[in-house]
N, C-alpha and C positions, 0 to 999 in steps of 0.2 A: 504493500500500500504506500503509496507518494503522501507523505506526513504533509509537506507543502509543496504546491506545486504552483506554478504561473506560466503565461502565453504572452508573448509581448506585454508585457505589463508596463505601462508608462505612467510616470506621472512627471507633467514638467509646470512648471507658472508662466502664463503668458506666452508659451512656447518656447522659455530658458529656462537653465538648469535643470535640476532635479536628477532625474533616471530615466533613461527611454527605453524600452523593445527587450526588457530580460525575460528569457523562457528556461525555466528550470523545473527541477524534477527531485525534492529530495526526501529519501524516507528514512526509516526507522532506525535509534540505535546508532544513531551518527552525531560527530561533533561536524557545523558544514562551517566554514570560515567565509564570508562574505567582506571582502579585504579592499583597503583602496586608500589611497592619502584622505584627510582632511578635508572637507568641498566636494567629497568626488558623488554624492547621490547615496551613499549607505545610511542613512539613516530616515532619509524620505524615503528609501525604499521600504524598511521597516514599518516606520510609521502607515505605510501606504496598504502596506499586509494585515497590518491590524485595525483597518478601518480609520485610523486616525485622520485622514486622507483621503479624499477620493479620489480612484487615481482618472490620469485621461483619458485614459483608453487602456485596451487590453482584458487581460479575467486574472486571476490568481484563486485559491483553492487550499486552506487548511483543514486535514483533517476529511477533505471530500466535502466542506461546507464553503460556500463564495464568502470570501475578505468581505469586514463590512456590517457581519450579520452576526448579533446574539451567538448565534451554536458554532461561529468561528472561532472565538473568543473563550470560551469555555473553560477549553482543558489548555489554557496557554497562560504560561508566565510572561513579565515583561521584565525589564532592567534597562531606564531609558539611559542616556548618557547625561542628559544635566536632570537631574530633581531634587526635588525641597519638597519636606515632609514637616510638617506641623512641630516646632522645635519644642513645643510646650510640654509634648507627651515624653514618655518614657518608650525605650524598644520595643520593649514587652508590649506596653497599650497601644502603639504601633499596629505591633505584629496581632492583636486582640480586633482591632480596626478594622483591620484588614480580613482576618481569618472570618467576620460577621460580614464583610462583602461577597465575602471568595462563598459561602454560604455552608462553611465547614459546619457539620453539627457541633453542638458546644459540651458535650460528651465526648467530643475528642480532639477542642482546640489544647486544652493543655499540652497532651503528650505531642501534638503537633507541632507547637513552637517551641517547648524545649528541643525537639531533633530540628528541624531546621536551625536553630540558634548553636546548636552543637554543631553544623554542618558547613556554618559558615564561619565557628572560632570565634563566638562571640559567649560562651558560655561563663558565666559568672560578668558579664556588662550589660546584661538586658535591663537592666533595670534602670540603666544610668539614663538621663535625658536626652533627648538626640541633641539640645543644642550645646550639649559639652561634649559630642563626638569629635573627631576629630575626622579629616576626610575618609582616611580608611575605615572610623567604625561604620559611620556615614554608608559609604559603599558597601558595607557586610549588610548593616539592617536594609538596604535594598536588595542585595540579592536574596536574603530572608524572606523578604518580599515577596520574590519574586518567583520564587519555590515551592510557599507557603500552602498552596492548593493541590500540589502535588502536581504539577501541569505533563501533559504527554509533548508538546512543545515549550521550552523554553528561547527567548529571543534575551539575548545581552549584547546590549552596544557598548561599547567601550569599557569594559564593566576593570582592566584591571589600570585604568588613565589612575585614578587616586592611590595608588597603591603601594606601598614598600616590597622591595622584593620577597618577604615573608608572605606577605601576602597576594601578591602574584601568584605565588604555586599554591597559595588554597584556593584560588580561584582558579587553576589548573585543573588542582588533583577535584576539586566540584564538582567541573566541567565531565572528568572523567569515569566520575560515580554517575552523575546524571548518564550517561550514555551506558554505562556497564547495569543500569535500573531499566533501560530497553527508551530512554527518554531522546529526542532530537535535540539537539541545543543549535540555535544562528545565533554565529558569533559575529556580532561587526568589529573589527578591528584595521587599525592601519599597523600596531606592532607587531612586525611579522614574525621577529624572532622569540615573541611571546607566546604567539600559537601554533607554529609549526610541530611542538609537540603532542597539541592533542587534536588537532582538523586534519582529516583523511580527503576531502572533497573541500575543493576550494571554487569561489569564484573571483577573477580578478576582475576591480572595475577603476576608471579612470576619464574622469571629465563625463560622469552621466552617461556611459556606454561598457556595457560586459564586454572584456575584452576575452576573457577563456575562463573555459572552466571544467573541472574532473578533477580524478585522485593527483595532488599535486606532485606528490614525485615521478608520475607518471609523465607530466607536463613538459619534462624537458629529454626524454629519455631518446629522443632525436640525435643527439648530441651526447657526446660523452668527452668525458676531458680526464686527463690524467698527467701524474707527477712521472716524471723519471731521472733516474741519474746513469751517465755515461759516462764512458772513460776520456774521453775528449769532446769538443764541439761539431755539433751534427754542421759538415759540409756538405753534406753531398745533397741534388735534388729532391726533392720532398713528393711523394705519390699526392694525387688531387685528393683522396680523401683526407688530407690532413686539412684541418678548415684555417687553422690559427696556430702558432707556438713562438714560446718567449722564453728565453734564457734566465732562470731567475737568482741564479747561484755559480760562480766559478772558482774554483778552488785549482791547487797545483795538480790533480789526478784526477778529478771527479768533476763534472757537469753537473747542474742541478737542473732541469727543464719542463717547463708546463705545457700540454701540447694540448689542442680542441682537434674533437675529428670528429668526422659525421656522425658516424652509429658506436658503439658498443663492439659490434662484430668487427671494425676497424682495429681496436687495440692486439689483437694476436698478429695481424698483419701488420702492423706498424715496429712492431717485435722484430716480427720475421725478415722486414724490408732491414732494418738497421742493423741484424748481426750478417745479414747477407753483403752488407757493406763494410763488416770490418769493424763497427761500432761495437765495443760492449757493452751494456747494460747488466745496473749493480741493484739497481731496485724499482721497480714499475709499483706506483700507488694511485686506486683510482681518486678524483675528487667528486666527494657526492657535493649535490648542488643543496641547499637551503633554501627555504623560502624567499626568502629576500632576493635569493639570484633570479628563481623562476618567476617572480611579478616583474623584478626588473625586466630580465630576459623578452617575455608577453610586453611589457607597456612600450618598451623601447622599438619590438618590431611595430606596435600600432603606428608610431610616431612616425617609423620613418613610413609606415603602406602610408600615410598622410600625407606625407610631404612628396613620395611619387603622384599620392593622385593631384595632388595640387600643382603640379609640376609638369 
């Protein structure tokens, strides 16, 4: 079952900004990272999912119910990226607030907000006022929040921006209980190196347009790069699959060298070609790519298909 799904989904103002034409598919048991600088449409697009918005055009689809409507809304958390909660209350009556919205029975808001409040590392602070939190506690009784109903969808937009690095990996290691509990979580984020280790399915966007999207280590597996070191410097001709190489290290007996070649299946043959010429090789390491490389990688070819079409 497609937990969320959308069809050109647009929404823009006036015919600027926003998000235009994204169609995606995503289901069950997944962390999905919806990724992009600052500006770029990830959180209109959000807002846009959850009815917050109407969008221009297009359909989207929670749960098998149209964005928009009562029963789409349901069984979903939210975690916006700016909010302000009534600073007068305490976490706890907060989270008591909330749990009489969410329309928990009240025979089992207790044992409810104690796990959530344990789940987010706010155990033994609930009680404190939110307006002596501090940003991070701040962002814990949101994601509290945001949990509180037990949602089969969770949405967090920036959720680890206030955060100390402690708190980062509890908003990680969340992320990954939420999924390992059969739950969807859409992350929006632009820190890449902050979610690379829990989003399997990514989409990248930039300036209001999905630039790609699928399992992102998958996304660049085109290309393969690798470390090696030799006994001298590569003179000779270079086969056409080698895309790129850079000398990055010289030393009196040893080369150090980064080499881009088209596939994966290139690196035996790249082997092959260099001891056929005499070259040795003392250690071949491959380099896996990171997130940060593979957005870059996607955005930088959009820029340049732009500037040929403009051209």
């Amino acid at each position: 079952m497609n937990v969320i799904q959308t069809k050109s989904l647009t929404k823009t103002y006036n015919g600027k900004g926003g998000i235009s034409d994204v169609t995606l598919s995503i289901g069950e048991g997944i962390v999905y990272g919806f990724l992009g600088p600052n500006g770029s449409g990830k959180s209109t697009f959000v807002r846009t999912l959850l009815g917050l918005l109407q969008p221009t055009s297009g359909e989207g689809y929670i749960l098998g119910e149209p964005i928009g409507t009562t029963k789409s809304r349901e069984q979903v958390g939210y975690l916006p990226e700016l909010f302000r909660y009534p600073d007068w209350l305490t976490g706890k009556q907060l989270l008591e607030s909330h749990a009489e919205l969410c329309k928990i029975p009240v025979r089992n808001r207790r044992k409810r907000i104690e796990e959530v409040v344990e789940l987010v590392g706010m155990t033994g602070r609930e009680n404190g006022k939110i307006s002596g939190f501090s940003k991070g506690m701040s962002q814990r009784i949101g994601l509290a929040c945001a949990i509180l109903n037990d949602p089969k969808v969770v949405f967090l937009d920036e959720p680890t921006s206030a955060l100390d690095p402690i708190g980062r990996k509890d908003v990680r290691d969340l992320m990954l209980y939420l999924r390992e509990q059969g739950k969807t979580v859409f992350l929006n984020s632009h820190l890449l190196y902050e979610v690379e280790s829990v989003c399997d399915h990514v989409s990248i966007v930039h300036q209001g347009e999905m630039v790609v999207q699928g399992p992102w280590r998958e996304l660049m597996m085109a290309e393969a790069k690798v470390e090696i070191v030799t006994d001298k410097p590569i003179n000779v001709p270079l086969p056409s699959f080698v895309v790129h190489y850079q000398k990055v290290k010289e030393e009196e007996t040893r080369t150090r060298w980064v080499v881009q070649l088209e596939n994966e299946s290139d690196i035996p043959k790249f082997i092959d070609y260099l001891s056929s010429n005499r070259i040795a090789i003392y250690e071949v390491k491959p380099i896996i790519p990171h997130l940060e490389d593979v957005f870059l990688h996607w955005v930088n070819q959009k820029k340049e298909n732009a500037y040929v079409d403009n051209h």
